[in-house]
C-alpha positions as CSV (number, residue, x, y, z in Angstrom):
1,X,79.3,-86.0,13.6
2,X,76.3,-83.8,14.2
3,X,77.0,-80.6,15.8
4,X,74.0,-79.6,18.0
5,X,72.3,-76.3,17.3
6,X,72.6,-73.4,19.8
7,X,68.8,-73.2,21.9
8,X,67.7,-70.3,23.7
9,X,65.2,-71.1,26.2
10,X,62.7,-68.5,27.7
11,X,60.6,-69.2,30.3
12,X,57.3,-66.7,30.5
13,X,57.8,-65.8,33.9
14,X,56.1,-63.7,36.7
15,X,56.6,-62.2,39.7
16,X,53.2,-63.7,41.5
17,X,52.6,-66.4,43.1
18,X,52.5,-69.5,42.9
19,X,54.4,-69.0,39.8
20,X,57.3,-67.5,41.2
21,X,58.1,-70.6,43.7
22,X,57.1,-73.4,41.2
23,X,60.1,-71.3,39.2
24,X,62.7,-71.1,41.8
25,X,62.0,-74.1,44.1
26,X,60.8,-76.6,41.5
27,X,62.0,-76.1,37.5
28,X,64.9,-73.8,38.5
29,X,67.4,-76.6,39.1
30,X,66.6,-79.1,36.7
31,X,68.4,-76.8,34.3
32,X,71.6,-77.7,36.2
33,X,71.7,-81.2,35.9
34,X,70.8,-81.2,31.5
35,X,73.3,-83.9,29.5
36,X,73.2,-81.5,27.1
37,X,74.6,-78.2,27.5
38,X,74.2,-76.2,23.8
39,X,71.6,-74.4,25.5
40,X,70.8,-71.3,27.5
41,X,67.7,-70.0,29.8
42,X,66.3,-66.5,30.3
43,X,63.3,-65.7,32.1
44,X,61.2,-62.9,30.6
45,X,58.7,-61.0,32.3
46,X,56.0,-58.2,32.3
47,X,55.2,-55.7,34.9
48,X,52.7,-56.8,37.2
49,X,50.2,-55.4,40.1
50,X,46.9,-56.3,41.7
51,X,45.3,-54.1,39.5
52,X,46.6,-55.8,35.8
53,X,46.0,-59.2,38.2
54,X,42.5,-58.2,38.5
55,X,41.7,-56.8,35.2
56,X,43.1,-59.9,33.4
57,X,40.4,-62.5,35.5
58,X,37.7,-59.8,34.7
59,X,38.8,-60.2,30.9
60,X,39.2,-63.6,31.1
61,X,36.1,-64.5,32.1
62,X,34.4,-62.7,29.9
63,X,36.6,-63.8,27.1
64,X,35.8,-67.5,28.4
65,X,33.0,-68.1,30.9
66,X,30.3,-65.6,30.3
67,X,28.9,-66.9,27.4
68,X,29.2,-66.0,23.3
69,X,27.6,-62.9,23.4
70,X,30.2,-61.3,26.7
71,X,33.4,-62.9,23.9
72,X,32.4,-61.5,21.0
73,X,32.0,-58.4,23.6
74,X,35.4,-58.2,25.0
75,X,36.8,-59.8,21.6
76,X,35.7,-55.9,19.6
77,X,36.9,-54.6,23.0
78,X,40.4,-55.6,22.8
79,X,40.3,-55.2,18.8
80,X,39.8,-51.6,19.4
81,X,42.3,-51.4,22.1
82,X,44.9,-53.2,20.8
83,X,45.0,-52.8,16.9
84,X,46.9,-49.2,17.1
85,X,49.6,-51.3,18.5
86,X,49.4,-54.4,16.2
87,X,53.2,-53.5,14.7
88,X,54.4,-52.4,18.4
89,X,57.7,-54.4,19.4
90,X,58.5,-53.4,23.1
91,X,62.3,-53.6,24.5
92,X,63.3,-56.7,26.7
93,X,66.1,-55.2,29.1
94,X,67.9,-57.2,31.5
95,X,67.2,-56.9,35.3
96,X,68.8,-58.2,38.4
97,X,67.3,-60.6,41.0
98,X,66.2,-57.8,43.2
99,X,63.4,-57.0,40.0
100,X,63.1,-60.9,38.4
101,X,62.8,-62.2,42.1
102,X,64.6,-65.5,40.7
103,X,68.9,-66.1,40.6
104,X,68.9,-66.6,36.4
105,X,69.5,-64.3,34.0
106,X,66.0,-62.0,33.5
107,X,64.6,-59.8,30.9
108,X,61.7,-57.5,31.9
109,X,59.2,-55.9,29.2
110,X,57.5,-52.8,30.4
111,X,53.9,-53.5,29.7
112,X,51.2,-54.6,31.7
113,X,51.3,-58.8,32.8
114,X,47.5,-59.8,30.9
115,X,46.7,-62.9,29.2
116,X,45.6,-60.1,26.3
117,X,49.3,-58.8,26.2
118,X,51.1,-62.2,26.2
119,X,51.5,-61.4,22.1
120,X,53.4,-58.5,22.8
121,X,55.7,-60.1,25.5
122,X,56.4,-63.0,22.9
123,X,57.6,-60.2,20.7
124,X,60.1,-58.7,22.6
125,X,61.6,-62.2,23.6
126,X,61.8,-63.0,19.8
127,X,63.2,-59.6,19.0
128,X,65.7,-60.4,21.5
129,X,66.5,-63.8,20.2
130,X,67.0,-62.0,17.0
131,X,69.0,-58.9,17.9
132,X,71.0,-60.2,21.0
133,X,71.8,-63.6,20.5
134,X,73.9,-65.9,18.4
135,X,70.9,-68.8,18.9
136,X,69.8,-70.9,15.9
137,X,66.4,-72.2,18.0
138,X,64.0,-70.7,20.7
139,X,62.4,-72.5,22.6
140,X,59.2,-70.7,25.0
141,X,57.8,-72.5,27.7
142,X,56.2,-71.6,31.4
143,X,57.7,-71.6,34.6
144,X,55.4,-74.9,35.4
145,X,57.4,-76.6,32.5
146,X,60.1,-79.7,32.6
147,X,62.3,-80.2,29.5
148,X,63.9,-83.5,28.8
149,X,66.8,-81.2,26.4
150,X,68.8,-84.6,25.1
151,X,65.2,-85.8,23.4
152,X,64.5,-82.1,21.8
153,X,68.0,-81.6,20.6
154,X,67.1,-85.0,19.0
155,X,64.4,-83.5,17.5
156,X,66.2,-79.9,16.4
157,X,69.2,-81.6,15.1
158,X,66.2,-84.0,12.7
159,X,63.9,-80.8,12.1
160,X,67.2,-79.0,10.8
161,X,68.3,-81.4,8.2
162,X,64.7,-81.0,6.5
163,X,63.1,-78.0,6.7
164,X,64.1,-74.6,6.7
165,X,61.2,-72.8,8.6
166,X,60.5,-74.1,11.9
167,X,57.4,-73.8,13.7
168,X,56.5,-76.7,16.4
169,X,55.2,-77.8,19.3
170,X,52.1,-79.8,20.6
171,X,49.4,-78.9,18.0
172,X,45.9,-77.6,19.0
173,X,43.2,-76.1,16.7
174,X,41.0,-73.2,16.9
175,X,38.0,-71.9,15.0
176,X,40.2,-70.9,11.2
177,X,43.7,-72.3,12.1
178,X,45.8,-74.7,13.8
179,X,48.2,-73.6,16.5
180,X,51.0,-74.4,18.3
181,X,50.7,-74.8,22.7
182,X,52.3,-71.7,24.1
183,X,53.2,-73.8,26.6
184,X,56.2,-75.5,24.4
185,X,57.0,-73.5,21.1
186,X,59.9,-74.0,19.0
187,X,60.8,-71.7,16.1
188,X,64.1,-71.3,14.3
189,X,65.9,-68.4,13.6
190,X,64.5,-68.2,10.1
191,X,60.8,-68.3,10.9
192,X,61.2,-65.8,13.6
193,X,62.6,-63.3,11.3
194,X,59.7,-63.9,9.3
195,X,57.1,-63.2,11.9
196,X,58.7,-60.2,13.3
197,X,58.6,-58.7,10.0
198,X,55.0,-59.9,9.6
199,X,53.5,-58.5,12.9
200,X,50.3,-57.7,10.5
201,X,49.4,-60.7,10.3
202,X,49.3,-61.1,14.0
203,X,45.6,-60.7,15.0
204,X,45.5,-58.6,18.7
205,X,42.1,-60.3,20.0
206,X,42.8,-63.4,20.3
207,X,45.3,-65.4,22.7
208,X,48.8,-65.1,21.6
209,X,49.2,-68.9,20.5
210,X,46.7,-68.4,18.2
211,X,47.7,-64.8,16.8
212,X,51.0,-67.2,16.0
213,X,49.3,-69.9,14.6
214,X,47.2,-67.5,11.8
215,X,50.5,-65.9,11.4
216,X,52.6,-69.1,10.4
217,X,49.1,-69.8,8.5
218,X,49.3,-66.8,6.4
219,X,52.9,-67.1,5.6
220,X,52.5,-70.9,4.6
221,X,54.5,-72.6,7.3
222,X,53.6,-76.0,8.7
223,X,53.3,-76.9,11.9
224,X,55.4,-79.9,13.4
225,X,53.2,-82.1,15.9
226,X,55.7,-82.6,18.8
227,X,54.1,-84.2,22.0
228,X,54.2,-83.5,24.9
229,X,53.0,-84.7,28.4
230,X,50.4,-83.0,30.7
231,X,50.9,-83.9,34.5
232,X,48.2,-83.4,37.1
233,X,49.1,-85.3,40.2
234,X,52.2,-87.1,41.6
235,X,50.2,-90.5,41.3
236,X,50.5,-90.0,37.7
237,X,53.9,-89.2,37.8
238,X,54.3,-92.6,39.4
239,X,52.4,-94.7,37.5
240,X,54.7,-93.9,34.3
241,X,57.5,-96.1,33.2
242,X,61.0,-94.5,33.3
243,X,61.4,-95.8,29.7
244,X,58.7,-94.1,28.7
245,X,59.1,-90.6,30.7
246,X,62.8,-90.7,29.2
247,X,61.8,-89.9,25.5
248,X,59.4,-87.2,25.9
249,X,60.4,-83.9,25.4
250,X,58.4,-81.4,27.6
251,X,56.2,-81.8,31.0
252,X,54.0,-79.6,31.6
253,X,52.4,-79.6,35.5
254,X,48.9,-78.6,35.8
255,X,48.4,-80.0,39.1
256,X,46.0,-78.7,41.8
257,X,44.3,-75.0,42.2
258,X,45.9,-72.0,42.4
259,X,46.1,-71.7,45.8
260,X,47.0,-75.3,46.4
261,X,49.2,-76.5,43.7
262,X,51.4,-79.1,43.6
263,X,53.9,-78.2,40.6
264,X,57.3,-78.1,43.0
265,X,56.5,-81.6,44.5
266,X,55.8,-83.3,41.3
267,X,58.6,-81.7,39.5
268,X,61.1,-82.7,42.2
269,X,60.3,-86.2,41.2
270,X,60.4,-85.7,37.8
271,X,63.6,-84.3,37.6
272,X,64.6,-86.9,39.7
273,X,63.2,-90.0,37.5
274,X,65.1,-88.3,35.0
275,X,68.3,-88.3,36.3
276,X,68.1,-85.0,36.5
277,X,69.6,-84.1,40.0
278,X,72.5,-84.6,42.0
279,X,70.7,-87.7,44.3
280,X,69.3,-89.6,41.1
């Protein structure tokens, strides 16, 4: 009889919106209604303000949208800033609703909520894996994330009997490595250990799925290609069979713009063709 791994799931979470009510009123409860229940969820978050809101779309879009010459710019920018702190592992504390703004159990980091200091955040929810928990698997997804848990304990409980180092997810490559989505990372006990003691290796300019991926690069672990599925509208949702939603692991909603998504809807009906909720 295969006895299922212990997962601890943390959701990068934030206090702004829309992310905060795609949390609470759409992925909150599917947690509820899981099969499996060898798992728990934390929600881990920065501190935020319209100032750090601001300053990460100005870096952003110079990082993205501005052309070669404005990355390479902000790229030596955040090099400079950042590489004093390149072996810096900030303290995840717990925090009550009144702080998390969501009923589940919350950790907060006390730096500043930018797309540049996403690395950092990771860190201190893997130090806390380490430290504070009895988890063999972590699991790190967003608050506009569905997981199907029976399918990826499937996968854990495969993963475990073969490899000892465990670093997957849906695979992407950049310019000198492959990498891991940060939207859906798995890593076991034994590969985080080995990342935290190699923050060097960690590059501070570059988004924090990649600074993971030339990590895992450097210290010769593979990656393991697990799909996922990318939802953008509710007419997708509906043209998939329930056969074949029921053997993928993670959703991820990307659905609308900012200021008009439609995450909550689509994942109401998701974790309702799962079987997911108390009505299905």
């Amino acid at each position: 009889m295969t006895i299922n791994k212990k997962i601890l799931i943390g959701v990068m979470h934030t206090t702004r919106e829309p992310w905060l009510s795609i949390a609470t009123h759409g992925q909150l409860e599917h947690w509820n209604f899981q099969s499996e229940k060898n798992f728990e969820v934390i929600y881990f978050f920065s501190r935020t303000s319209k100032f750090a809101s601001k300053l990460n779309t100005y870096i952003e879009n110079l990082r993205f949208r501005k052309g070669r010459k404005a990355s390479y710019f902000i790229s030596y920018i955040l090099m400079a800033v950042c590489m004093p702190f390149r072996l810096y592992k900030p303290i995840a504390y717990s925090v009550n609703e009144s702080e998390s703004k969501i009923p589940a159990l919350s950790l907060k980091i006390n730096i500043p909520e930018l797309e540049s200091t996403m690395r950092w955040k990771k860190i201190a929810f893997l130090n806390y894996f380490l430290e504070k928990t009895e988890s063999d698997y972590v699991i790190m997804i967003t608050s506009s994330s569905i997981v199907n848990l029976r399918v990826v304990t499937e996968i854990i409980n495969e993963l475990d009997k073969t490899r000892s180092m465990v670093y997957a997810g849906p695979l992407n490559k950049a310019y000198d490595c492959d990498f891991v989505s940060g939207s859906f990372t798995i890593i076991n006990r034994l590969a985080a250990k080995l990342l935290i003691d190699n923050l060097r290796l960690m590059p501070v300019h570059v988004n924090d799925d990649v600074a993971f991926g030339t990590a895992f690069k450097n210290l010769g672990i593979p990656i393991l290609d697990i799909k996922n599925l990318n939802i953008n509208s509710l007419t997708q949702l509906e043209n998939l069979l329930t056969a074949e939603i029921n053997q993928i692991p993670h959703f991820r909603l990307k659905s609308g713009s900012i200021d008009n998504r439609q995450d909550i809807l689509i994942m109401n009906q998701l974790t309702h063709r799962l079987g997911f909720s108390s009505k299905a």
